[in-house]
N, C-alpha and C positions, 0 to 999 in steps of 0.2 A: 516446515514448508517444503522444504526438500525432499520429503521422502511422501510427500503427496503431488507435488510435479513436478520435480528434480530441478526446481528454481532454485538458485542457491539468493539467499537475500545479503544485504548490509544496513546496517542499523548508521543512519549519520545524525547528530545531533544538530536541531535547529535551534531556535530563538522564540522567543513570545507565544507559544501553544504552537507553531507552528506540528502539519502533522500531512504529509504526502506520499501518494505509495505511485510508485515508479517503475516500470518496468521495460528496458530497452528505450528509455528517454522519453516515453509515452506517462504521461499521467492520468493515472488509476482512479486516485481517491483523492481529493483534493479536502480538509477538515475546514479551510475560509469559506470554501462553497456549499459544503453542506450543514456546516455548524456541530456535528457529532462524527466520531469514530467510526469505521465502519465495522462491520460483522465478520467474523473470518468468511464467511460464504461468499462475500460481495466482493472479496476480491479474488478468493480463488475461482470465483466463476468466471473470472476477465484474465485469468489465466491457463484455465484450460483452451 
């Protein structure tokens, strides 16, 4: 991830499937609201 936008990430473990991608306290990807994983593309696109 880092070396395609010098985002550096942190992996934190949740509870019950939980699954959110976060960025500067903004949420990204939320997996309750979409019901699947995203694609790496869909989030790097919300990072460029």
């Amino acid at each position: 991830m880092k070396a395609k936008t010098g985002v550096s990430v942190k992996l934190t473990p949740g509870g019950r499937g939980e699954f959110s991608v976060l960025a500067d306290g903004k949420v990204l990807w939320d997996k309750s609201q979409t019901h699947r994983f995203p694609e790496h593309a869909e989030i790097l696109s919300q990072l460029a």
